[in-house]
C-alpha positions in Angstrom: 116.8 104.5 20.1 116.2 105.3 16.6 115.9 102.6 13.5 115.4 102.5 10.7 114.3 99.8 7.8 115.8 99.5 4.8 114.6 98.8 0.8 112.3 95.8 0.7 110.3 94.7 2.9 111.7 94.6 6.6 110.5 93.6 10.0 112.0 96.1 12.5 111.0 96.9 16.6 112.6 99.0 19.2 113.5 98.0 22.7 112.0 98.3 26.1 113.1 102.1 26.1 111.4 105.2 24.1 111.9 104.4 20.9 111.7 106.3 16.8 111.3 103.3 14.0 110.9 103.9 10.3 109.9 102.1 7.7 111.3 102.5 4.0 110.2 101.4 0.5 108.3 98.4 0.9 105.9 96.2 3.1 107.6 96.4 6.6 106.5 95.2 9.9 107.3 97.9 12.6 106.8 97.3 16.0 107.3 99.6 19.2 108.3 97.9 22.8 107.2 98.7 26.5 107.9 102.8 26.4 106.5 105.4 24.4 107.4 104.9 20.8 106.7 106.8 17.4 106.7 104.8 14.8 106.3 105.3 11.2 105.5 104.3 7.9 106.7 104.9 4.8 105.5 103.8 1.3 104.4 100.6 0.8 101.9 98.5 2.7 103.2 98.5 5.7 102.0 97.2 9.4 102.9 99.0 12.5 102.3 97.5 15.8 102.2 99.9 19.1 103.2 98.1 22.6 102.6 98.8 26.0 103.5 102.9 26.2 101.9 105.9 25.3 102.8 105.3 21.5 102.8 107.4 18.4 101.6 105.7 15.3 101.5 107.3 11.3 100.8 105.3 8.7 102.2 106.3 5.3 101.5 106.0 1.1 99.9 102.5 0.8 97.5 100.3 2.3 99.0 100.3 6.1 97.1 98.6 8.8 98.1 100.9 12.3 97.5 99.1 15.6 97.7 100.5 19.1 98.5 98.6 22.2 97.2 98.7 25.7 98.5 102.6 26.2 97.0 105.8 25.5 97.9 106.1 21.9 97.6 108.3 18.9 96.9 106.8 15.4 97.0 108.8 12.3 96.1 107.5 8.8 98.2 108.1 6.1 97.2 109.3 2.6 95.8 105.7 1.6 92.9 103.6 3.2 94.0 102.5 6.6 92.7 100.3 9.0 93.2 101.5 12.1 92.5 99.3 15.5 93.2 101.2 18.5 93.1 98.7 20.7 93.2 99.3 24.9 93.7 102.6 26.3 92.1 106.0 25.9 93.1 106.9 22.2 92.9 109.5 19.6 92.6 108.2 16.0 93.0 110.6 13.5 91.9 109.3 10.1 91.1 112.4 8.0 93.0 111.3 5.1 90.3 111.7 2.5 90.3 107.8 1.7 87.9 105.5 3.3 89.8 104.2 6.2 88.1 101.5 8.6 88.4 102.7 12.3 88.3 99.9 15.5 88.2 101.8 18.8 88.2 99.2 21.2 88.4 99.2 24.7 88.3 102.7 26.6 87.3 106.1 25.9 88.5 106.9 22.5 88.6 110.4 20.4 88.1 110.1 16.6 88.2 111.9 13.8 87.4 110.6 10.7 85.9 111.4 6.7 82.3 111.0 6.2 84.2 107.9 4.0 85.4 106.3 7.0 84.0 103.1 8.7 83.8 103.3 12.3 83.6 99.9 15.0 83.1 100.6 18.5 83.6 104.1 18.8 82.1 105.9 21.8 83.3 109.2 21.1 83.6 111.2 17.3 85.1 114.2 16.9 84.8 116.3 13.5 82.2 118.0 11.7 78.9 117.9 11.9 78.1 117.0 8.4 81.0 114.8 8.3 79.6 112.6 11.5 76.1 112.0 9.8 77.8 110.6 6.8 80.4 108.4 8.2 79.3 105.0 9.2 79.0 103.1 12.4 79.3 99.8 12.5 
């Protein structure tokens, strides 16, 4: 299924099935269901909430908080600082965005690649530069 939010700020979530959901202009609430979902945000500060698939998660302009679910997910920042929390699941974060983003791995055996900005919290495995890795900070 595919939906879409509209001006303001929305709360919109797909359905049990593979799902696309967008955010528009404003502070919208996106959530994916049980199959692999992309979801995406637009601008404004918007949270998007992964579920139980394999889900696809991009945060957009504005302070967006990104949050995987118990599935292998991918999280990317957008061009604003991001809190990402991958939750469960083997995931890939990808947070080089240039702002200072805060990273929560979680559970599992997570791939990250982050700014020498970023803030990293239980992360077992980083990926990026090596002068970018001894800057960013582990918490």
């Amino acid at each position: 299924d595919l939906v879409i939010g509209g001006t303001g700020d929305d709360k919109v979530a797909g359905g049990p099935g593979a799902d696309s959901v967008y955010a528009g202009p404003g502070a919208d609430q996106l959530g994916g269901g049980t199959g692999d979902d992309v979801l995406f945000g637009q601008v404004g500060d918007d949270r998007l909430q992964g579920g139980a698939g394999a889900d696809q998660l991009y945060g957009g302009l504005g302070n967006d908080r990104v949050e995987g679910g118990p599935g292998d997910d991918l999280l990317t920042a957008g061009g604003d600082p991001t809190v990402l929390d991958a939750g469960s699941g083997d995931d890939t974060v990808l947070a080089r965005s240039g702002a200072r983003d805060e990273i929560d791995c979680g559970p599992g055996r997570d791939t990250v690649r982050a700014d020498a900005v970023d803030v990293l919290h239980g992360c077992e495995i980083s990926a990026g530069s090596p002068r970018s890795l001894r800057r960013a900070r582990a918490r």
